[in-house]
MOPAC internal coordinates of N, CA, C and O (Angstrom, degrees):
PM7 1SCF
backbone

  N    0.0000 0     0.00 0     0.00 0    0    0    0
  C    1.4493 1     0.00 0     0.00 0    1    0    0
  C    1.5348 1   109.24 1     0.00 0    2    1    0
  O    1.2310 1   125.02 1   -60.59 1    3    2    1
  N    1.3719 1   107.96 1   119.41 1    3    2    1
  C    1.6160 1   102.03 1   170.58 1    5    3    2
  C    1.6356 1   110.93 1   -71.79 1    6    5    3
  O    1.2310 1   131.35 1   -24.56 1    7    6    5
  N    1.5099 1    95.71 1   155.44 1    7    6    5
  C    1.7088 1   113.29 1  -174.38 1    9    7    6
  C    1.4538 1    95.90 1   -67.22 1   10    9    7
  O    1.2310 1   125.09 1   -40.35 1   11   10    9
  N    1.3282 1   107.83 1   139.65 1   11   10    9
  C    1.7207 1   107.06 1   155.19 1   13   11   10
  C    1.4817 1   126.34 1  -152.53 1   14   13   11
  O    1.2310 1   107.15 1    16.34 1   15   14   13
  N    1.2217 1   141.55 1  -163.66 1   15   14   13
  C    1.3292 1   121.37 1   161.61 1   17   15   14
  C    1.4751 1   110.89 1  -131.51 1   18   17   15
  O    1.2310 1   121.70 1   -42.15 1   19   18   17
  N    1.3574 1   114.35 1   137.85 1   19   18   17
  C    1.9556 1   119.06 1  -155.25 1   21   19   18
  C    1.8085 1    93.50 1  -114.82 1   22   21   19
  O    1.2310 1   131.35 1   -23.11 1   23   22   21
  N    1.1649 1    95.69 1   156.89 1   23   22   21
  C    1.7812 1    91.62 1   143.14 1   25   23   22
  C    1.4430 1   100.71 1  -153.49 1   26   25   23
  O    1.2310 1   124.98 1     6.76 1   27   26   25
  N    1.3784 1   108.05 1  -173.24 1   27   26   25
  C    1.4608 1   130.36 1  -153.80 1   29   27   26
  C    1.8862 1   100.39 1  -158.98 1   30   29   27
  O    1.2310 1   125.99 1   -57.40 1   31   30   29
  N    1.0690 1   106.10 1   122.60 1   31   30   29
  C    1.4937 1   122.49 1  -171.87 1   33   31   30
  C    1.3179 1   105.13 1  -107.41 1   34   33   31
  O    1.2310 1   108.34 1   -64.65 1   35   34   33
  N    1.2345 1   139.40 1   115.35 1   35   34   33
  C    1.3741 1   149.99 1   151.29 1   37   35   34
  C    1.0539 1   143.31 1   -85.26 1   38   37   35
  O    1.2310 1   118.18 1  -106.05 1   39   38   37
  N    1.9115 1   121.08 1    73.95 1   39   38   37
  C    1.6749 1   101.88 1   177.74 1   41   39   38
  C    1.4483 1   138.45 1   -70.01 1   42   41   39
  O    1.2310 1   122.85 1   -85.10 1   43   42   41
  N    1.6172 1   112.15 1    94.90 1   43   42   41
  C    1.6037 1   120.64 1  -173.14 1   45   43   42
  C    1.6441 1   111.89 1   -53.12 1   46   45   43
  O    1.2310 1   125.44 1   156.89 1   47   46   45
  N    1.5547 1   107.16 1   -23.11 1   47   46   45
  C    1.7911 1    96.81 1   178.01 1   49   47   46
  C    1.2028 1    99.80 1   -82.23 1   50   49   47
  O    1.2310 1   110.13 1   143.83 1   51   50   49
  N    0.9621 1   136.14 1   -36.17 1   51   50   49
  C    1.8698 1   122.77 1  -151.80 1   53   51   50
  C    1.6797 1    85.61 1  -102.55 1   54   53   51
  O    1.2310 1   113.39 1   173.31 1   55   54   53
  N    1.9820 1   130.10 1    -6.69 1   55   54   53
  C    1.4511 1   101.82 1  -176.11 1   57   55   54
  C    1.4261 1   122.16 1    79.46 1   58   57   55
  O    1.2310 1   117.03 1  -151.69 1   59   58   57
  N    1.4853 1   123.25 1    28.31 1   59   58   57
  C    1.6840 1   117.08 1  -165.86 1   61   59   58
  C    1.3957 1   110.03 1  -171.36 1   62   61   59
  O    1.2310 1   113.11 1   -14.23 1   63   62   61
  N    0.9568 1   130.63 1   165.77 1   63   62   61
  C    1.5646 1   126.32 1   153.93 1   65   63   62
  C    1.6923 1   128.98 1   -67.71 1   66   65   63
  O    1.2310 1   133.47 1   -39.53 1   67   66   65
  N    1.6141 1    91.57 1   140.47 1   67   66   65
  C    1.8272 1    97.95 1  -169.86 1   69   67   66
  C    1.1942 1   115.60 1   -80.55 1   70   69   67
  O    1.2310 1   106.72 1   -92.80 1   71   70   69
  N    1.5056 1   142.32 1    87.20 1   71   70   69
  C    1.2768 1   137.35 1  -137.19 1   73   71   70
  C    1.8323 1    81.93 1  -105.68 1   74   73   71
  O    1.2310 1   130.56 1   -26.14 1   75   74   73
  N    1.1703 1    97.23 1   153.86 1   75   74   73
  C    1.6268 1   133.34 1  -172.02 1   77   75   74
  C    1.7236 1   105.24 1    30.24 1   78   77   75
  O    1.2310 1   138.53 1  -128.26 1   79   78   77
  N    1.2158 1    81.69 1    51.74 1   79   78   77
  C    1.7350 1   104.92 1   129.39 1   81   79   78
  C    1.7246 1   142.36 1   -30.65 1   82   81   79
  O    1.2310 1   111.13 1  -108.49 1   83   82   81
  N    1.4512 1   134.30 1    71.51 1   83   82   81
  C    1.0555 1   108.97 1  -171.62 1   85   83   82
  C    1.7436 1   118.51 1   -65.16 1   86   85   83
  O    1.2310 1   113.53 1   -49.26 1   87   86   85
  N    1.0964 1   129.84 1   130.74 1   87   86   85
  C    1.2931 1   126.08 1   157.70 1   89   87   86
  C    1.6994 1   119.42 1  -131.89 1   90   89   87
  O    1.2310 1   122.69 1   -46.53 1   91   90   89
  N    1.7182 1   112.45 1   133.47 1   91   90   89
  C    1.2953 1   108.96 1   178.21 1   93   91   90
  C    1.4644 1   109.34 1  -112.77 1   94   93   91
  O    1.2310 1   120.85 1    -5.87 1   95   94   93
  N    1.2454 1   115.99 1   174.13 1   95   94   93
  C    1.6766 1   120.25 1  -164.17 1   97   95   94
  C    1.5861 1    97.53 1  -153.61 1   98   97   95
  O    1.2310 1   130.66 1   -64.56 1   99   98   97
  N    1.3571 1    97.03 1   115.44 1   99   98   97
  C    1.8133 1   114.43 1  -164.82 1  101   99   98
  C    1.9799 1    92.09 1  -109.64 1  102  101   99
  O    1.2310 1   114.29 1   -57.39 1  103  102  101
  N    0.9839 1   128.42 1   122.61 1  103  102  101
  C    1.0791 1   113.19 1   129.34 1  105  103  102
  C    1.7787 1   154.73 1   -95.73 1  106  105  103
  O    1.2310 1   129.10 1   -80.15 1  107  106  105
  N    1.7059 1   100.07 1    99.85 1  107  106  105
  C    1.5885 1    76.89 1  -145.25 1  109  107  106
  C    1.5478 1   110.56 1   122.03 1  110  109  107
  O    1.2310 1   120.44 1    27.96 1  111  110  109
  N    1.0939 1   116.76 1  -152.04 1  111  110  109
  C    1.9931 1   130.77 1   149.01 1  113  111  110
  C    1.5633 1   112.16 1  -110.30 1  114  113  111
  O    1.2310 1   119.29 1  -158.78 1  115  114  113
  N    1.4727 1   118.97 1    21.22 1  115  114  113
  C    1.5534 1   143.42 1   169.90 1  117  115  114
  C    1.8666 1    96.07 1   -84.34 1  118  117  115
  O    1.2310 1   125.44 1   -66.39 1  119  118  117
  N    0.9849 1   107.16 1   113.61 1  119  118  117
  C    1.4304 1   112.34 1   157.29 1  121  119  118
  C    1.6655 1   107.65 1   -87.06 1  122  121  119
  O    1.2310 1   124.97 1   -60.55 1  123  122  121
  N    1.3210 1   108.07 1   119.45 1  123  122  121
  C    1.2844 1    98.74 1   166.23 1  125  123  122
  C    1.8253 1   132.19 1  -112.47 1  126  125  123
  O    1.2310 1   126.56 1   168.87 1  127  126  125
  N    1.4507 1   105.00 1   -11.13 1  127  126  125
  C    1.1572 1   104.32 1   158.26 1  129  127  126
  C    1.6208 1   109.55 1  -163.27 1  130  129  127
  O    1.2310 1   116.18 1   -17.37 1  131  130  129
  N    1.5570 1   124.86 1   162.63 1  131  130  129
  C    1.2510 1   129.49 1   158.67 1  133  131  130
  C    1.0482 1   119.81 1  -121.51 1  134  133  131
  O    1.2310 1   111.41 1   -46.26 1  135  134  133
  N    1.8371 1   133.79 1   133.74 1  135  134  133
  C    1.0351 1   105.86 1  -169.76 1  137  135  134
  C    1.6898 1    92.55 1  -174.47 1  138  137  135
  O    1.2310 1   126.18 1   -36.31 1  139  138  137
  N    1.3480 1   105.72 1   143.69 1  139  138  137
  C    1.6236 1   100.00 1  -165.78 1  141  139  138
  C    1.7065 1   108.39 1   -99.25 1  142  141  139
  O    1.2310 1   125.81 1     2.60 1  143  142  141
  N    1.3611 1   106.43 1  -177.40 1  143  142  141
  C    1.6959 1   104.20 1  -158.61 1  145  143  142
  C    1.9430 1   102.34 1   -84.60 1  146  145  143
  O    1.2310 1   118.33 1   -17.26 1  147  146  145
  N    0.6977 1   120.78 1   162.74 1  147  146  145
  C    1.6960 1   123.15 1   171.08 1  149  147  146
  C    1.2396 1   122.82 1   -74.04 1  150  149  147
  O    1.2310 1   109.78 1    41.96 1  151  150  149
  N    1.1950 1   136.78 1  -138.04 1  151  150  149
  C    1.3642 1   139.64 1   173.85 1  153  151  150
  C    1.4127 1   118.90 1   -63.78 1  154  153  151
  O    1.2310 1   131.39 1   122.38 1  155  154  153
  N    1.6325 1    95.63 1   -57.62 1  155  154  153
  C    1.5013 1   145.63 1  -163.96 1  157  155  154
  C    1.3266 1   106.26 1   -71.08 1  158  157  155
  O    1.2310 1   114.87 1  -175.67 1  159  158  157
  N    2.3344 1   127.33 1     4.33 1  159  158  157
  C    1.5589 1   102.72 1  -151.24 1  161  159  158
  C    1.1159 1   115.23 1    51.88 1  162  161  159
  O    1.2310 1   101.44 1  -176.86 1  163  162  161
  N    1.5009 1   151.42 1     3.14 1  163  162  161
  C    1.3728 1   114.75 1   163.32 1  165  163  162
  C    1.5985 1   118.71 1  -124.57 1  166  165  163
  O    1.2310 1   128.87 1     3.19 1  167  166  165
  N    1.7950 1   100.51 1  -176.81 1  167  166  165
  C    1.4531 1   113.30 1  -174.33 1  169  167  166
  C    1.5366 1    96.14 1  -116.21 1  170  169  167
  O    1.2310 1    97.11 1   -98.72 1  171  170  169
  N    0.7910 1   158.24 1    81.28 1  171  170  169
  C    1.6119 1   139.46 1  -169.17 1  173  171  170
  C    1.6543 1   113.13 1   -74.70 1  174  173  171
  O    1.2310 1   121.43 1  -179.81 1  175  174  173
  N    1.5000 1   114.86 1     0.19 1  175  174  173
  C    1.6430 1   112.13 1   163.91 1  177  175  174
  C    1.4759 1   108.31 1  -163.80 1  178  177  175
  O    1.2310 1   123.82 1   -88.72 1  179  178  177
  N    1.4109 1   110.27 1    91.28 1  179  178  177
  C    1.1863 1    92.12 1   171.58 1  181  179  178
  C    1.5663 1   124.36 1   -99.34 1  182  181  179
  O    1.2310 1   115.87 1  -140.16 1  183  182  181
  N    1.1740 1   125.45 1    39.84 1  183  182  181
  C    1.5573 1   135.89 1   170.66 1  185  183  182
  C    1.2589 1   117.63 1   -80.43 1  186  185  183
  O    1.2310 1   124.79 1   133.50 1  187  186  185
  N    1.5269 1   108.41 1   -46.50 1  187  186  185
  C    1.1850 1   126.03 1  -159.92 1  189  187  186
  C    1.4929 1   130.53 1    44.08 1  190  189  187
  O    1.2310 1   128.59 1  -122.13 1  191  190  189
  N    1.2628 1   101.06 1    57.87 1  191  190  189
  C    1.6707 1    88.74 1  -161.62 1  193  191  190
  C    1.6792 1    95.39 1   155.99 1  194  193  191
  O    1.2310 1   115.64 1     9.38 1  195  194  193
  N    1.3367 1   125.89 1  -170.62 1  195  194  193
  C    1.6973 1   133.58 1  -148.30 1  197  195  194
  C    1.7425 1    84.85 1   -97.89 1  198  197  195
  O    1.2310 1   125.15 1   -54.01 1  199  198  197
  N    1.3643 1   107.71 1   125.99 1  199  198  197
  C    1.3491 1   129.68 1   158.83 1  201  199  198
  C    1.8572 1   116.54 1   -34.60 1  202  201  199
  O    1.2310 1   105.03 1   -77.99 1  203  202  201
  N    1.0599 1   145.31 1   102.01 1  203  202  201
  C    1.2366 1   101.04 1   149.11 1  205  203  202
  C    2.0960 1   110.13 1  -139.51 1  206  205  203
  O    1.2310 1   129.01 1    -7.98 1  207  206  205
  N    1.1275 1   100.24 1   172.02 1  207  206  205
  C    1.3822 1   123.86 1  -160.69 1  209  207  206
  C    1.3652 1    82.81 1   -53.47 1  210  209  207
  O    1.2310 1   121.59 1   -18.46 1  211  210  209
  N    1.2983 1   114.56 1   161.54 1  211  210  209
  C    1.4783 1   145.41 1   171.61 1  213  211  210
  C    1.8240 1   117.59 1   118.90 1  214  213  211
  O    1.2310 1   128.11 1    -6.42 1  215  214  213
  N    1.4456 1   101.99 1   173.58 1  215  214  213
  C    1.3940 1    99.79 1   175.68 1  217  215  214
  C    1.3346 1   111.65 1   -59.31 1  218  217  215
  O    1.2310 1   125.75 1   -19.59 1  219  218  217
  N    1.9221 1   106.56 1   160.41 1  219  218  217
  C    1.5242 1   100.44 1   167.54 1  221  219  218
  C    1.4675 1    82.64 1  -149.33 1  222  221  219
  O    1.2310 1   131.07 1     5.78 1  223  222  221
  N    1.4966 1    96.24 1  -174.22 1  223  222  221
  C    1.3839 1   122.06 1  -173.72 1  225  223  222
  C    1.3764 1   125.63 1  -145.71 1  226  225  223
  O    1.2310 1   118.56 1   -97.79 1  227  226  225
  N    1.2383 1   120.34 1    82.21 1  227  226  225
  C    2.0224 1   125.63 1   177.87 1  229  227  226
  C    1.8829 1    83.38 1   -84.44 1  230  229  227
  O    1.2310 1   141.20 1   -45.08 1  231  230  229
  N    1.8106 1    76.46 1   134.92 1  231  230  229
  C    1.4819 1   112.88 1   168.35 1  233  231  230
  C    1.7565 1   109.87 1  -121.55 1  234  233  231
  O    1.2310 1   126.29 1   -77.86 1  235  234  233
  N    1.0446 1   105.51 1   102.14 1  235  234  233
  C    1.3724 1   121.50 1  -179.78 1  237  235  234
  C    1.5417 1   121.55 1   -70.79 1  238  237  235
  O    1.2310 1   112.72 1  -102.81 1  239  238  237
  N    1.2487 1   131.35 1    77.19 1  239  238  237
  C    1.5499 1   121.32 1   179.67 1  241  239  238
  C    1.5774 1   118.41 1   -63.27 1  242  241  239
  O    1.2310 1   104.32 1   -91.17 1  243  242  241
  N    1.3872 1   146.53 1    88.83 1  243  242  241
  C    1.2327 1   157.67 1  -155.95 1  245  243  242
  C    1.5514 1   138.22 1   -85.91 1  246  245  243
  O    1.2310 1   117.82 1   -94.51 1  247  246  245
  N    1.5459 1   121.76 1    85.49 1  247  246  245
  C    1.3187 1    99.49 1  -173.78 1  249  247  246
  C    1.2145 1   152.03 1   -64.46 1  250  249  247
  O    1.2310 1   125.05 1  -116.43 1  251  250  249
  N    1.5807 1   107.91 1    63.57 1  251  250  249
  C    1.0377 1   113.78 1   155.66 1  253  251  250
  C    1.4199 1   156.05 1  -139.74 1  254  253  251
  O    1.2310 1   104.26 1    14.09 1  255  254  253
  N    1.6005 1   146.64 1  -165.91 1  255  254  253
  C    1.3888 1   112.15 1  -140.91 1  257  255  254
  C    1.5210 1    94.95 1  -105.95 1  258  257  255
  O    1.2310 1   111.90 1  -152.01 1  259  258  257
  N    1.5666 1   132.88 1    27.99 1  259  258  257
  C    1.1904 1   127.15 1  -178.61 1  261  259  258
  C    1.9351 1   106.21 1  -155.87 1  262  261  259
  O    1.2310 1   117.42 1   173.85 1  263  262  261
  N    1.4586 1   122.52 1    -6.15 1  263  262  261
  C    1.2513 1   116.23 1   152.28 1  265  263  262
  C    1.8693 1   101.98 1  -132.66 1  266  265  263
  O    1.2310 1   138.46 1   -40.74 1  267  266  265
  N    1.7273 1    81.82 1   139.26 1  267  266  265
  C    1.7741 1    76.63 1   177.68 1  269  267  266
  C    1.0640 1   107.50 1  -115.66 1  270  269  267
  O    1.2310 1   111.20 1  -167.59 1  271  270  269
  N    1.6981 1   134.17 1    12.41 1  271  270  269
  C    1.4641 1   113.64 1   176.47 1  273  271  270
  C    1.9363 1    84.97 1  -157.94 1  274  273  271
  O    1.2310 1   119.44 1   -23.03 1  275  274  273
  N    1.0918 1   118.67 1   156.97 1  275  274  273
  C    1.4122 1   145.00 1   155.77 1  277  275  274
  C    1.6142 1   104.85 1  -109.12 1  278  277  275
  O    1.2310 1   125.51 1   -44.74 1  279  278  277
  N    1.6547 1   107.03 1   135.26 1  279  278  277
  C    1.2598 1   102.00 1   150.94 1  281  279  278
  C    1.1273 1   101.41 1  -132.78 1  282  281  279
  O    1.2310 1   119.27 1   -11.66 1  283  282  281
  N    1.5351 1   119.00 1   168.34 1  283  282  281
  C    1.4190 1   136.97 1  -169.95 1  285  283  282
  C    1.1632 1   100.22 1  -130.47 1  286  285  283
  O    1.2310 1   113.98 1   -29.40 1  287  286  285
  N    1.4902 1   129.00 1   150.60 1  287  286  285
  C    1.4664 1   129.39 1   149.95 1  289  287  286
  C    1.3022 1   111.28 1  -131.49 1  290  289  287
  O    1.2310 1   106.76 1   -65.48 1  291  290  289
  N    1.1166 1   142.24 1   114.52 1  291  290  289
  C    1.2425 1   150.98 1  -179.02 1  293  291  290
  C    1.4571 1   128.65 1  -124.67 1  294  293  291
  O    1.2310 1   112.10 1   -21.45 1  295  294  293
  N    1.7649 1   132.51 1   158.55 1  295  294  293
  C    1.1447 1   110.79 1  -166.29 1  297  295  294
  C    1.8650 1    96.05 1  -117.04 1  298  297  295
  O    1.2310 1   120.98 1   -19.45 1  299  298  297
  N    1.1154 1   115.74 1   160.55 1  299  298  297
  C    1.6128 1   121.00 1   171.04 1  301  299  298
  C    1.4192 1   108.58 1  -115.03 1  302  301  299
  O    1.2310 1   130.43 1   -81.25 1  303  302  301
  N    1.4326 1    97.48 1    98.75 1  303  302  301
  C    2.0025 1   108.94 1  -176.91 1  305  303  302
  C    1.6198 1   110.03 1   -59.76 1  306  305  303
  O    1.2310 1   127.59 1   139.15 1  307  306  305
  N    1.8333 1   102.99 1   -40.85 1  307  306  305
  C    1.6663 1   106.31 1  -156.65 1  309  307  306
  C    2.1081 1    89.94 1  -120.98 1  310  309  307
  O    1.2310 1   135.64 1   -76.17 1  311  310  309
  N    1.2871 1    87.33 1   103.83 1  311  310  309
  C    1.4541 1    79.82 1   163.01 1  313  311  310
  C    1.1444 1   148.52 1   -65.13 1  314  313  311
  O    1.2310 1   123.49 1   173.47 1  315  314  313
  N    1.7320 1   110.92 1    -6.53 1  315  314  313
  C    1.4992 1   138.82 1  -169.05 1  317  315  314
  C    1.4685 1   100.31 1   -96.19 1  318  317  315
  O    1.2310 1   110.29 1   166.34 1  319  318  317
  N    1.2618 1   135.85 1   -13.66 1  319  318  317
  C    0.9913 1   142.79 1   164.92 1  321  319  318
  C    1.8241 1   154.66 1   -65.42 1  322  321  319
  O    1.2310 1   101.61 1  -145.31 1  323  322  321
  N    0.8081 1   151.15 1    34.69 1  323  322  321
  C    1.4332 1   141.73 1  -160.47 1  325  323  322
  C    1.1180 1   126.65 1   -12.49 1  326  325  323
  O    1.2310 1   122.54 1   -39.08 1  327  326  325
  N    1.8557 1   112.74 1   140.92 1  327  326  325
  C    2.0642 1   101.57 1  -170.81 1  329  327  326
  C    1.7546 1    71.23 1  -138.36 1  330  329  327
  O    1.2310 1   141.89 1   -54.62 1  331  330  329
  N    1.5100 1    75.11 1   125.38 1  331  330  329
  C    2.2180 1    95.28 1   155.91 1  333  331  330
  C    1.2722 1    97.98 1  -102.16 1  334  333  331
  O    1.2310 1   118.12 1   -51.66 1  335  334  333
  N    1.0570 1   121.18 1   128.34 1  335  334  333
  C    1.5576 1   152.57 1   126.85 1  337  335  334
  C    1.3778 1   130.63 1   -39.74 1  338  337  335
  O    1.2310 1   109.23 1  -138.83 1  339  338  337
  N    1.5409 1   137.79 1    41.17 1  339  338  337
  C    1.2125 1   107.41 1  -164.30 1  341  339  338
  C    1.7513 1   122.04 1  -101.08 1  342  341  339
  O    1.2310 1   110.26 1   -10.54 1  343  342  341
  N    1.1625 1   135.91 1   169.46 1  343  342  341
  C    1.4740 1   130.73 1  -144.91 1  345  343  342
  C    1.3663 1   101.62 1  -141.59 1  346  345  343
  O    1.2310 1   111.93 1   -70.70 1  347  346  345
  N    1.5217 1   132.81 1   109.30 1  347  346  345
  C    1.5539 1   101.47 1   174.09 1  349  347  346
  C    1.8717 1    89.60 1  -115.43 1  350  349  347
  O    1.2310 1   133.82 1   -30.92 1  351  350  349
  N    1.6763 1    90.89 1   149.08 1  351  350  349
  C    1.8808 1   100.22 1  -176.50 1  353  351  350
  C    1.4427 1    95.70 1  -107.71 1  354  353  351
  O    1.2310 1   127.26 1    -5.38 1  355  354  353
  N    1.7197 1   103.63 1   174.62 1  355  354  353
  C    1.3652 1   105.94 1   158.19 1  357  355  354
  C    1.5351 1    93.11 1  -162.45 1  358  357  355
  O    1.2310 1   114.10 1    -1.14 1  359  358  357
  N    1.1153 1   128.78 1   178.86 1  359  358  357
  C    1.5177 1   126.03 1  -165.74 1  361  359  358
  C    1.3773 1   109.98 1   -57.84 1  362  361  359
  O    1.2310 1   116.92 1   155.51 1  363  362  361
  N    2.2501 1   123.47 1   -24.49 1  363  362  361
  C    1.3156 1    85.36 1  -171.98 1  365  363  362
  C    2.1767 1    78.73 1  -158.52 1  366  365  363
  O    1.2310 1   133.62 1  -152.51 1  367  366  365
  N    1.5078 1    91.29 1    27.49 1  367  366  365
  C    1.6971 1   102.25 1   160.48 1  369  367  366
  C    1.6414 1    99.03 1  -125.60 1  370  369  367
  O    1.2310 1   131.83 1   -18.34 1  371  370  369
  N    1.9101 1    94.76 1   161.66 1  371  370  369
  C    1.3269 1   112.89 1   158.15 1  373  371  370
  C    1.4452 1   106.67 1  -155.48 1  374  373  371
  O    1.2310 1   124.32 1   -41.78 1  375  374  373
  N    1.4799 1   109.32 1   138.22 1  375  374  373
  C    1.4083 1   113.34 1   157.88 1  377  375  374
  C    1.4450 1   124.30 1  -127.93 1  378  377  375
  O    1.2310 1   119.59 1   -32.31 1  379  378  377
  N    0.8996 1   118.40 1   147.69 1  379  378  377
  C    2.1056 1   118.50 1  -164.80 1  381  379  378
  C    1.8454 1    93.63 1  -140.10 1  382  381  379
  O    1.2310 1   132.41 1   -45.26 1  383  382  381
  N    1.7843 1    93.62 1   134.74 1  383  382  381
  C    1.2263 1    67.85 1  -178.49 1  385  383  382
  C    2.3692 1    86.25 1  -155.05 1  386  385  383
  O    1.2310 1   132.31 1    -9.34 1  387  386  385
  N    1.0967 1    93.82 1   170.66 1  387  386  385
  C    1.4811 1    85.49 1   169.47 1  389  387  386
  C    1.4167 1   137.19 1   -43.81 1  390  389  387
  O    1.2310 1   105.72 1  -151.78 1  391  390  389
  N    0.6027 1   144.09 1    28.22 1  391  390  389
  C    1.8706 1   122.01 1  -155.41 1  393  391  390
  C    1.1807 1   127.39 1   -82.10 1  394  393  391
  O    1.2310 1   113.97 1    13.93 1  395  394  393
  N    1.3935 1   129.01 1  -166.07 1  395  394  393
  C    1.5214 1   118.93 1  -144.17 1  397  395  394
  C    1.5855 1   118.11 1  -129.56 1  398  397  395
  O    1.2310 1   120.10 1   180.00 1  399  398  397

């Protein structure tokens, strides 16, 4: 399995997944992809392409009626590795957190 980094969008008010989701993935001031969530809330690769170590940056566009964007900056120690992302919203919470 190649390394990549996914996320998964969760709307906790409505109970379901947040389907078309914008999320972008910078590495750097490198945009490397944009691309919204599926049915399911999710992205299952948004790299597209060879992993490697350094900071990055998912920008989360959010449906809802009091935050409209999350950003993240985070670093990738092991490039051989995979990082899930997952996010759950609600009209006026968010939590993001590692997962596995």
């Amino acid at each position: 399995m190649t390394p990549s980094i996914s996320t998964h969008v969760l709307d906790t008010g409505r109970g379901e997944p947040a389907r078309g989701v914008r999320v972008e993935l910078y590495r750097q001031t490198q945009r490397l992809s944009v691309q919204e969530t599926n049915h399911d809330g999710r992205i299952p690769d948004l790299v597209r392409g060879p992993l490697e170590a350094g900071p990055y940056r998912l920008i989360v566009h959010l449906p809802t009626p009091f935050f409209s964007r999350l950003e993240l900056e985070f670093t990738i120690a092991d490039a051989a590795r995979s990082y899930h992302i997952p996010l759950l919203v609600s009209p006026y919470a968010c939590t993001v957190y590692r997962g596995g």
